[in-house]
N, C-alpha and C positions, 0 to 999 in steps of 0.2 A: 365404349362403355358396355358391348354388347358381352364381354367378355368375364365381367364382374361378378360376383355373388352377391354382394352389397356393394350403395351407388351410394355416394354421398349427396344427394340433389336435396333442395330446400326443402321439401315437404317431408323427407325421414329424417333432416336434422330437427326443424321444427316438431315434429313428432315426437323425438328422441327428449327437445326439453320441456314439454307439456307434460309427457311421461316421469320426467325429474322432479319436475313441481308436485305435479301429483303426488309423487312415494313422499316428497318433503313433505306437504299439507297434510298427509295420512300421517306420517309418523310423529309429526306434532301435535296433531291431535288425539293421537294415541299415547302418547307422553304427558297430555296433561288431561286425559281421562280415564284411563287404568293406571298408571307407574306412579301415583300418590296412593291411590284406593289399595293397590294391591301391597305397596310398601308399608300401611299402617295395617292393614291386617298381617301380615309377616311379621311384624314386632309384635304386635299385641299379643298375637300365638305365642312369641320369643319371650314374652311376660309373664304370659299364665305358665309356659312350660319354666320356666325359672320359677316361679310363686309354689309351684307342686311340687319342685324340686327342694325348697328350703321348708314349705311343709313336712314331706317325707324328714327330712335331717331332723327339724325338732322333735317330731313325734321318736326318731331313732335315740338321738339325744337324751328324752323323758325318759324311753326304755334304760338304757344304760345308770341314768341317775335311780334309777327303783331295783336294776341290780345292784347296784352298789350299796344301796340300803339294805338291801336284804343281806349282802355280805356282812355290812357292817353288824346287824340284827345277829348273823350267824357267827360273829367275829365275839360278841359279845356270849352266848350262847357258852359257847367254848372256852371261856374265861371263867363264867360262871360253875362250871361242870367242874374243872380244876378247881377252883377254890373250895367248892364245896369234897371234891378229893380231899384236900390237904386238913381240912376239919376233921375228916373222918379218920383219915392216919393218926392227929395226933392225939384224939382221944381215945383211940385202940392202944396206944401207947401207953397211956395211962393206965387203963384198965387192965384187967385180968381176960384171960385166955377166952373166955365165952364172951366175953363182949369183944376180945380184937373178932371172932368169929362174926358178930352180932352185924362189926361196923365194915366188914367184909361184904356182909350179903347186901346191908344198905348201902354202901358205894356203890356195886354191882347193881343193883336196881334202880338209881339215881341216876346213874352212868348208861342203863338202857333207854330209864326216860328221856334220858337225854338228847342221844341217841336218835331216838326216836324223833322226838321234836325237830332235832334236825336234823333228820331224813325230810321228816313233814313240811319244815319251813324250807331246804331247799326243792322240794316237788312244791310248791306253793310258788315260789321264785324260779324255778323252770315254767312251769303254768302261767306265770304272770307274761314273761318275756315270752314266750310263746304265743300268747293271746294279742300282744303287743306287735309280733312280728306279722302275724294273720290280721290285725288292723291294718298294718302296714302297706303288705301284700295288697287286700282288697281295695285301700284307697287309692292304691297305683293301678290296680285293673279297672279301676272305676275310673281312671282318669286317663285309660287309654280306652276305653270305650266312648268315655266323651269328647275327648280329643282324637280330630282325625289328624294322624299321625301317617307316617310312611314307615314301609316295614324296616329302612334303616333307623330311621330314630324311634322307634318300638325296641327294635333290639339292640341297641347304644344305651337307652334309659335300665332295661330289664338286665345288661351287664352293668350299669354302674351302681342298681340298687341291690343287684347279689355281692360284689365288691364290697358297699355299705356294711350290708347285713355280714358277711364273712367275719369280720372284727369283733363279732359278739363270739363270745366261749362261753359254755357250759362248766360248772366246776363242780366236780364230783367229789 
């Protein structure tokens, strides 16, 4: 035996299972007093980050249904400017050469106010989604400062709400 590195004799086998118990009693009790604790705080996180995640969507959502209104608003606008057009053609028609003149200059200045208006209503609907997008923006920054986060799912959420936000268009 004098030739060994390890000796198999009863007191480092006996060793060797007291040592086995031991890691056994540690890891069971280490299993039933962090790996539930730490398992309900991992979903709860896995909760509010889903909860912030379907916040963001609605508020994107609201945005989109208020552009759309305003299109519609703009859609309407533009109907309105035509028909008051076609009034004015047909009683230039009627009339004599100083009033087609007359009903010239008033379409033309109908047609700027109009114009005009919607310039102003779509800068008002740039402004609104704009304001909506910087709510957005902030309530995600406000929710990665309260949420301790890791820098991958910091930058998996701030790629999937630029993704979001990409979908909105500007229309000129």
């Amino acid at each position: 035996m004098d030739g060994y590195v390890i000796t198999l004799d009863s007191q480092f086998v006996f060793s060797i299972v007291i040592q086995l118990i031991n890691t056994c009693i540690m890891c069971f009790l280490l299993a039933k007093l962090l790996y539930n604790p730490v398992l309900n705080f991992l979903n709860a996180r896995k909760e509010r980050i889903a909860s912030q995640i379907d916040e963001a969507n609605k508020m994107l959502n609201e945005a989109k249904t208020l552009k759309m209104q305003y299109e519609l608003k703009l859609e309407d606008i533009e109907t309105e400017r035509s028909s008051i057009l076609e009034t004015a053609r047909a009683s230039a028609a009627k009339n004599s050469q100083q009033i087609i003149s007359r009903a010239k200059e008033e379409a033309e200045t109908i047609k700027n106010r109009a114009r005009i208006d919607i310039e102003r209503d779509m800068e008002k609907a740039k402004d609104e989604v704009k304001r909506q997008i910087i709510d957005v923006s902030t309530a995600i920054s406000g929710k990665f400062i309260s949420a301790k986060m890791t820098e991958a799912e910091q930058e998996m959420l701030v790629e999937q709400t630029i993704k979001d936000l990409e979908g909105v268009k500007w229309q000129n």
